[in-house]
Legacy VTK file of the C-alpha trace (Angstrom):
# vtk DataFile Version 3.0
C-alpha trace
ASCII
DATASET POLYDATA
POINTS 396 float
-41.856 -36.165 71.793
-41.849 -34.953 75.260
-39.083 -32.617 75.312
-38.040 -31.858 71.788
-34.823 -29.909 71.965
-35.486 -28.855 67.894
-38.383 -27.315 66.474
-38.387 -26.572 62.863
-40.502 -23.854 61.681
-41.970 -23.008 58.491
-42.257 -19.288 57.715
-43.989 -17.054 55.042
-43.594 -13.967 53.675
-45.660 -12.841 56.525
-43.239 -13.305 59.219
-44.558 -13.278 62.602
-47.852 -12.481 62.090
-48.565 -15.506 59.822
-47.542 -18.208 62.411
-49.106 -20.032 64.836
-49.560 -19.453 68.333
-46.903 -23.185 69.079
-44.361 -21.688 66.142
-44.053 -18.197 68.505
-43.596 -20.037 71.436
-40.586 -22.082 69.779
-39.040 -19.097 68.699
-39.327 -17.015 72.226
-37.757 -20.456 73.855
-35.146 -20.729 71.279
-31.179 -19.943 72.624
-30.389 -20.594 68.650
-32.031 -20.139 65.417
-30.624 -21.147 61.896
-32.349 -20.148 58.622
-32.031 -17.476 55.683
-30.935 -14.240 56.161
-34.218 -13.097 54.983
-35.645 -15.703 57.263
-34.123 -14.580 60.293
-34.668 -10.748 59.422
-38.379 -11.573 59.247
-38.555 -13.224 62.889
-36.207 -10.357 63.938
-33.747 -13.288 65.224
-31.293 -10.772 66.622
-28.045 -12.072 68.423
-29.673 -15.438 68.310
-29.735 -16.338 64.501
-27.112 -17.988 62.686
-27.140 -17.885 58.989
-27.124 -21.398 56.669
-23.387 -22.035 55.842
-22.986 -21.816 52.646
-23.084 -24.625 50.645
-25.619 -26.028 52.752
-24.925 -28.425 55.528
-27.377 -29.081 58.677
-24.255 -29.887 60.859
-23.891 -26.865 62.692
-27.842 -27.262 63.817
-26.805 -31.077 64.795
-23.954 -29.622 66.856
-26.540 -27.789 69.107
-28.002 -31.441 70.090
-29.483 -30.800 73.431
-29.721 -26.531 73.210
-33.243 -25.408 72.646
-32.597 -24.776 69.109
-35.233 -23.704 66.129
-34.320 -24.153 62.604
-37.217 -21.796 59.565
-37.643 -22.954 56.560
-40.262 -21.851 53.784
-44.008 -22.508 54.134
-43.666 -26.691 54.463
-40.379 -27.048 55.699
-40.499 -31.394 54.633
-40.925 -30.202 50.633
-37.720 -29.171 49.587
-36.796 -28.254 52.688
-34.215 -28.702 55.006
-37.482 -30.862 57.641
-36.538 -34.162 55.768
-32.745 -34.014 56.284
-32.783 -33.074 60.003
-35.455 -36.038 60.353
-33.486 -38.557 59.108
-30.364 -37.958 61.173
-32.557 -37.256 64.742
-34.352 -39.478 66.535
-38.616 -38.831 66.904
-38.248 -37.676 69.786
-35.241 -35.185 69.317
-38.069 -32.526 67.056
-41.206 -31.398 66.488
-42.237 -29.447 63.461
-44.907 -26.429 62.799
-45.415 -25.698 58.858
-47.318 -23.423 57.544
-49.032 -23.601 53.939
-46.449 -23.690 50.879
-45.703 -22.213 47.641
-47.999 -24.289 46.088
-51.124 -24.158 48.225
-50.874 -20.752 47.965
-50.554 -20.329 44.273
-53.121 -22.667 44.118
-55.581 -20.696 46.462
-55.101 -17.713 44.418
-55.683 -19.618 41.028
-58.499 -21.395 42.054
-56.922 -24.577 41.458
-57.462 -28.258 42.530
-54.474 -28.995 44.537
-54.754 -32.608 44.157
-54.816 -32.473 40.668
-51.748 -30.427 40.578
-48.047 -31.612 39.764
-45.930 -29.951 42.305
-41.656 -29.823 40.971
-39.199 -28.213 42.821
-36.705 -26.987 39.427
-34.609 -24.493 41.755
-31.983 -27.378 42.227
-33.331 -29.980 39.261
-33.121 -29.891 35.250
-36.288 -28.772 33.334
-36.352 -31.959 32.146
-38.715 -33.208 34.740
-41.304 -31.586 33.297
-41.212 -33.441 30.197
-43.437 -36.247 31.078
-45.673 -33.610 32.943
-46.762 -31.127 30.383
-49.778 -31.832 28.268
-53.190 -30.390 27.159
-54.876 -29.071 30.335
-52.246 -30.231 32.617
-51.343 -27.936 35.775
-47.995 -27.871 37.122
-46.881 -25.669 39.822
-42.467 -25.109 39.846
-39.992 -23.245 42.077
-37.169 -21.786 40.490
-33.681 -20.294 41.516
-34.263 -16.514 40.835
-35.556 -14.425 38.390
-33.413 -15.499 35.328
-34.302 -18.865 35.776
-38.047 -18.119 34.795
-36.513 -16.909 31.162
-34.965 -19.680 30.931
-38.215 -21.944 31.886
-39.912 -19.760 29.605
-36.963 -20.698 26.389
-36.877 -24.104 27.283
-40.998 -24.520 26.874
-40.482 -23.000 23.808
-37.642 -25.375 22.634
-39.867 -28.165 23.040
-42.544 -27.135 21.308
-44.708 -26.027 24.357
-44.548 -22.350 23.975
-48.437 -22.222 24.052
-47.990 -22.865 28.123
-49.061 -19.568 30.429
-46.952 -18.686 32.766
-48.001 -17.577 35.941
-45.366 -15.794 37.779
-45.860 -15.526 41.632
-43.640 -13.427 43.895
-43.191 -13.233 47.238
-46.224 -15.079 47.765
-48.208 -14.737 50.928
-46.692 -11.253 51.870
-46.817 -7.705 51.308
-45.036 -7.305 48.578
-47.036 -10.477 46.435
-47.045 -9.622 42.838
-48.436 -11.939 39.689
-48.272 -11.822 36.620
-49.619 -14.162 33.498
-47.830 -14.589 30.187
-47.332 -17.699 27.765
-44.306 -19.011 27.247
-43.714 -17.911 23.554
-44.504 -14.335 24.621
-42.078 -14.155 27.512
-39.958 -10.852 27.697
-39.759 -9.520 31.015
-36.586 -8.743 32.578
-37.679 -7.290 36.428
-38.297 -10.735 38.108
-37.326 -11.052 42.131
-35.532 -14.141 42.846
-38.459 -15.417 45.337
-40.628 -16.844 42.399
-42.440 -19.432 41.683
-44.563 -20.320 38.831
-47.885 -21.748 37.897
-47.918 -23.713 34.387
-51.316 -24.211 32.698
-51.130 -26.413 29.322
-55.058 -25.652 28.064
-53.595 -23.519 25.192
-51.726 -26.209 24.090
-52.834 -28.570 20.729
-53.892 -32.349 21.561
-51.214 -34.385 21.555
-48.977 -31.748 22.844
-46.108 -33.140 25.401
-45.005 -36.939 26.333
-46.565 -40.046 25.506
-47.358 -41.570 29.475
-46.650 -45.196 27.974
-43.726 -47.311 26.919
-42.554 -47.582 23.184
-42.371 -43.910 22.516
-41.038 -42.766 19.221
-37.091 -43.393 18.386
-37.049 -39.581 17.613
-37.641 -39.003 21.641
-34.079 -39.886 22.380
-30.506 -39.285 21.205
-29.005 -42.750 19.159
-26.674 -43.803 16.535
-29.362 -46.397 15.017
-28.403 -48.626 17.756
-32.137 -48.228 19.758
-34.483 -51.118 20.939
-37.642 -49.918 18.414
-40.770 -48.212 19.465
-43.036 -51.511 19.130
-40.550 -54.096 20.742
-39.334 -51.560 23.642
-43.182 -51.352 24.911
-43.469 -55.287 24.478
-39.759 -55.263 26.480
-41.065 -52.814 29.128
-44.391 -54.479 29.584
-42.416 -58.143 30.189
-39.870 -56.329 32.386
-43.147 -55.172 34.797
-41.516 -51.840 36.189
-42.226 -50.970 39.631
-42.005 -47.544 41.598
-38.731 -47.212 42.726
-37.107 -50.586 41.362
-33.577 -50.854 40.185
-33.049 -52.293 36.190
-29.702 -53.398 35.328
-29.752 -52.387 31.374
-26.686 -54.679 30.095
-25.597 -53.291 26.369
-27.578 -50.400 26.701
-26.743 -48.739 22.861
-29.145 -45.381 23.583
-30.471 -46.020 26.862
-33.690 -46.129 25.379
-35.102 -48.514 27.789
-34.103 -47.497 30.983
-35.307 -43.772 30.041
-38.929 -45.750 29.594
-37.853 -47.495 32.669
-37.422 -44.287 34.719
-40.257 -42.271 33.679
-42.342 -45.419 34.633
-40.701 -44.917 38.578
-37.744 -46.771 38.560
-34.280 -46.089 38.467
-31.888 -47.452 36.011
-28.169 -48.563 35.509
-27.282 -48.357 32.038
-23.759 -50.960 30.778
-22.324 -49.833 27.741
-19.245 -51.001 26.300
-18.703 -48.041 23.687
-17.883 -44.393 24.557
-19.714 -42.808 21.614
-23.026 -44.356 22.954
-22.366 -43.352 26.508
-22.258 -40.068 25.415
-25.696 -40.566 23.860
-27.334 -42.254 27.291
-25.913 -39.145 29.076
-27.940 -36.717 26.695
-30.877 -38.856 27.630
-30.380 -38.693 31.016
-29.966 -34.703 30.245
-33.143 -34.299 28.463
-35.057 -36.088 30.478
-33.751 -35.040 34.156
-33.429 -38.496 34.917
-29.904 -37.763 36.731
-29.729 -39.313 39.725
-32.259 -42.032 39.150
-30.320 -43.107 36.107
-26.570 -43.472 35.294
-24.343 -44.523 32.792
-21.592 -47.272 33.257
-18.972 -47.862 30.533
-17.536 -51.114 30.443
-18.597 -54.653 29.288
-20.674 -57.358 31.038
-20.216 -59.463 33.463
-17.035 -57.177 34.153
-18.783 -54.253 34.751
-21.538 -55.336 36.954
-19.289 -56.438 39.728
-20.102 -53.781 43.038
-22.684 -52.609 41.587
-26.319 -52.201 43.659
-28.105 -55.027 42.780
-31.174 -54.731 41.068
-34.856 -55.932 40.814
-35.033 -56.608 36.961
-31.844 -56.861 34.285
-32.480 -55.917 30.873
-30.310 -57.684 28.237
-30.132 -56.463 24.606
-29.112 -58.554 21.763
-29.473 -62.041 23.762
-26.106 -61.816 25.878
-23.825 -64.869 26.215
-23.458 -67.505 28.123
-20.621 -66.431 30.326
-23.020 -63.091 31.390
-25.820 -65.156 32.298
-23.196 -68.016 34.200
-21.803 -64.589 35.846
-26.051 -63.341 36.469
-26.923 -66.583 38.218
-23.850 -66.256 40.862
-24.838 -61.937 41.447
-28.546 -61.676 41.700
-31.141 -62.248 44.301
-33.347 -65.580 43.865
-36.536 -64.051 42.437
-34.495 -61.024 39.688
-36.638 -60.482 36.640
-34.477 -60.765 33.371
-35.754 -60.159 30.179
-33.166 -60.754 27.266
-34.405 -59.705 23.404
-32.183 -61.645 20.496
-31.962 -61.158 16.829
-28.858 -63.848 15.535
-29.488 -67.703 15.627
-26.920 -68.420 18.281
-28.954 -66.003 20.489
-31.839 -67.391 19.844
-30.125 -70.661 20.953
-28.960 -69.400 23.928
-32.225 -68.147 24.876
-34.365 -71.091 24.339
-32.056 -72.849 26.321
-32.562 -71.073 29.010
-35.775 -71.312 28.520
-35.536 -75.131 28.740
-33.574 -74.692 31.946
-35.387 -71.968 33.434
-38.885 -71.684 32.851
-40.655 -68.252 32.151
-41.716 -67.305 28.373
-40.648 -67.355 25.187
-42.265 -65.183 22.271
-41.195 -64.623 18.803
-42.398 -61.338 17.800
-42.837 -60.630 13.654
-43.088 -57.323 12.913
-43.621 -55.780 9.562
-44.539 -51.962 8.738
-46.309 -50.807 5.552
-44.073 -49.174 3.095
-43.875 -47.612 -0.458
-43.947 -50.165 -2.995
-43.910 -48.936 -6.043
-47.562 -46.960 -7.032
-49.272 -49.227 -3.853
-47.921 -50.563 -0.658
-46.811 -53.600 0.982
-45.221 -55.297 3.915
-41.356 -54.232 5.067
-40.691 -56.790 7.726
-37.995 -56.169 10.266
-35.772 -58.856 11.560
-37.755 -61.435 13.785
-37.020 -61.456 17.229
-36.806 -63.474 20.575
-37.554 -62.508 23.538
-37.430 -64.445 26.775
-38.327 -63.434 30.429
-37.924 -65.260 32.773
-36.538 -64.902 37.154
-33.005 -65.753 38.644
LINES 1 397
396 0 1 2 3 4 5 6 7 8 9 10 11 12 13 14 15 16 17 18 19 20 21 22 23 24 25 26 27 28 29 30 31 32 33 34 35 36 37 38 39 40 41 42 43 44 45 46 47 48 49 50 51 52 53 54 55 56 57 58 59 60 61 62 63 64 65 66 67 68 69 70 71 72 73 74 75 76 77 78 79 80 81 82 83 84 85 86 87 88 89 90 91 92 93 94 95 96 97 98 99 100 101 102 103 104 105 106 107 108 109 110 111 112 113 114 115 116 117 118 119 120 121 122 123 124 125 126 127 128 129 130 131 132 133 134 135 136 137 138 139 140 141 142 143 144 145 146 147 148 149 150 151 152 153 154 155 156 157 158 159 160 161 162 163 164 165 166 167 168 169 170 171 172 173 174 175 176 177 178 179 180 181 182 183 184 185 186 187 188 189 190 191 192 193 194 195 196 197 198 199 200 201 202 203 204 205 206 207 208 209 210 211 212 213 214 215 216 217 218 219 220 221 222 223 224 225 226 227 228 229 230 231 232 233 234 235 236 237 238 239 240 241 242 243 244 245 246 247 248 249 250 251 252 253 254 255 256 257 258 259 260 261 262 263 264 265 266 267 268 269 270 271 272 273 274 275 276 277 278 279 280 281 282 283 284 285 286 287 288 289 290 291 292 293 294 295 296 297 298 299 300 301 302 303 304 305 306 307 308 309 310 311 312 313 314 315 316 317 318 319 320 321 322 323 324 325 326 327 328 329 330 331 332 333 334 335 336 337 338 339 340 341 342 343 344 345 346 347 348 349 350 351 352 353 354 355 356 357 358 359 360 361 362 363 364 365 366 367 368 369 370 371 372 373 374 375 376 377 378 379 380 381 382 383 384 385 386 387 388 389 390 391 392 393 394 395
C-alpha cells in the first residue's frame, strides 16, 4: 500500500477530536469525501463532501479511482459498514483504512462488559429473528437498530416471544456530547423520545432457565410453522447429526414439507435450499424463514425433484424426506460433486427398498430407528410406537 488513493475513515460522535493523528491527515489530503450528512457536518467537509446516494451504492466513490479520495463511516467502518464493500471491488493496494472503536466496544466499555463474550447483530437492515437462537438466561447481546421506533418494536417483539424479562439498554449517540442511556426491560417499555442513532444493549439474567432456543438439533415441532407434515423432534436431531452440518455449507432439502430441517440446518451455520412441490407448504417454509431471519441463507423453491434442482448452486449435503425415487437419485448421481453427503429417511416398504439398495450399491449406513413415546393407557401407561423408519447416509 504505497500510495493508497482511498482511505476510509471511521468516525464517532466526537468528530475531529476523536480521530487519530493518520485519519486527520487523510482528510486534509482528501480532494473528495463521501459519507453521511451528519458525517460530513462533523469533519466540517465543506465544498469537498458528497453525500451517500440514496439507496446506497459505492459507485460514485469507485468513479474517483485515482483522486485522493476519503470515504467515513461509523466507529469500525468493516462491521456493517460500507469498509467491506469498497474492499472487495479494489485492489490492496488501492486503500488503507483508520477505524476507530464501534458501537459495541463502546457500549460495552460503559457496561462493564466482556466483549468477547458478547453477541454483536446489526438488526438496522436484518429481521429480529436473528436473535432467536441468541437470547437466553445471562446471555449479552449488543444490536443496532434503524431509529427510534425500531427499539419499540425490539422491545414488542421480546415480548411476543416470551422474553419480556430482557433489559434494555438504550444507548444514544454514543461516544459524543450528547450520549444519553437509559435501562428498561422489555415488558416495561413505553418511551416514545428515542433519537434515531441508537443502539441497544440486551442482558437476559432476568430471564427464567430455559428461557430462549434450544442450541441443538431436534427442537420441538411447536418451534416452526407445519401442516403435520414435519420430520419429528427425535428423528430430525438423528437426521441432522448424520447430515454433519458445517459453517457455511449448502443442504439441498428435497420434499421439504415445513422446512424443519434446513431451519436446524441454518442455525447450525449453513445455508439451505428448501424443494417443495406444494404451495400451501411453501408458504409455511417462508414463515420459517420469517421467524427465524434465516432469509438469505435459506430459500424456498417450489417445484418437484429432479426437475427443480436443475441450475441450482450445488450443494455440500442433500437431504431427502420420505426415501425419494429412483429417477431423483439416477438424476443426483449425474448433478453432484464426487464426495456430496446425502442422507434420505423412509417410512413405506418400497422406500425402504430403494434405500437398502443403495445401500448395497453405495456403501455408507443404514439404521432402523424404533421409536415409541409413553402415552395414556387407560388408569397407567404404555408404549405408542410411531412408524419405524430408515434412514441411510451415505456420499455421491
Amino acid at each position: 500500500m504505497s500510495d493508497p488513493w482511498l482511505s476510509i475513515v471511521g468516525l464517532g460522535e466526537d468528530g475531529l477530536d476523536g480521530l487519530p493523528l493518520a485519519s486527520r491527515q487523510a482528510l486534509e489530503k482528501a480532494e473528495i469525501i463521501f459519507g453521511g450528512p451528519r458525517h460530513l457536518a462533523l469533519v466540517a467537509a465543506g465544498d469537498r463532501g458528497r453525500a451517500w446516494p440514496v439507496p446506497f451504492e459505492i459507485a460514485p466513490v469507485l468513479a474517483c479511482r485515482g483522486r485522493t479520495t476519503v470515504v467515513l463511516a461509523s466507529g469500525d467502518p468493516f462491521w456493517f459498514g460500507a469498509g467491506s464493500m469498497l474492499a472487495e471491488r479494489l485492489s490492496p493496494g488501492e486503500w488503507q483504512a483508520f477505524p476507530v472503536p464501534g458501537v459495541v466496544s463502546h457500549l460495552c466499555a460503559r457496561l462493564g462488559w466482556r466483549i468477547e463474550e458478547v453477541t454483536a447483530l446489526g438488526l438496522h437492515a436484518a429481521p429480529f429473528g436473528r436473535l432467536l437462537p441468541v437470547l437466553a438466561r445471562g446471555v449479552r447481546a449488543v444490536v443496532t437498530l434503524r431509529d427510534g421506533a425500531g427499539v419499540g418494536d425490539l422491545a414488542g417483539w421480546l415480548v411476543e416471544n416470551g422474553l419480556g424479562a430482557v433489559r434494555m439498554v438504550l444507548a444514544e449517540r454514543l461516544g459524543g456530547p450528547a450520549e444519553m442511556l437509559r435501562n428498561i426491560a422489555a415488558q416495561d417499555y413505553d418511551l416514545t423520545d428515542v433519537s434515531a442513532l441508537v443502539t441497544v444493549a440486551l442482558d437476559g439474567a432476568g430471564l427464567a432457565p430455559g428461557a430462549g432456543l434450544s442450541q441443538v438439533p431436534g427442537r420441538p415441532e411447536s418451534a416452526f410453522a407445519h401442516d403435520g407434515q414435519i420430520t419429528k423432534s427425535p428423528m430430525r436431531a438423528l437426521t441432522l447429526a448424520a447430515l454433519a452440518p458445517r459453517r457455511g455449507e449448502l443442504l439441498w432439502d428435497i420434499g421439504g414439507g415445513s422446512g424443519s430441517v434446513s431451519v436446524e440446518w441454518c442455525l447450525a451455520g449453513g445455508r439451505a435450499i428448501t424443494i417443495e412441490p406444494r404451495p400451501d407448504r411453501i408458504e409455511n417454509i417462508q414463515k420459517n424463514i420469517d421467524t427465524y431471519g434465516l432469509f438469505p441463507r435459506m430459500r424456498a423453491v417450489h417445484g418437484t425433484a429432479p426437475e427443480a434442482l436443475t441450475g441450482l448452486p450445488l450443494p455440500e449435503a442433500v437431504f431427502i424426506g420420505g426415501g425419494g425415487a429412483q429417477p431423483l437419485y439416477d438424476r443426483l448421481w449425474d448433478l453432484l460433486a464426487p464426495g456430496t453427503r446425502i442422507v434420505a429417511n423412509a417410512v413405506t416398504l418400497e422406500s425402504e427398498t430403494l434405500l437398502t439398495d443403495l445401500h448395497a450399491r453405495h456403501g455408507g449406513q443404514l439404521l432402523r430407528i424404533d421409536l415409541a413415546e409413553a402415552q395414556p393407557l387407560g388408569r397407567m401407561r404404555g408404549w405408542s410406537p410411531s412408524r419405524p423408519q430408515l434412514q441411510w447416509s451415505g456420499r455421491r
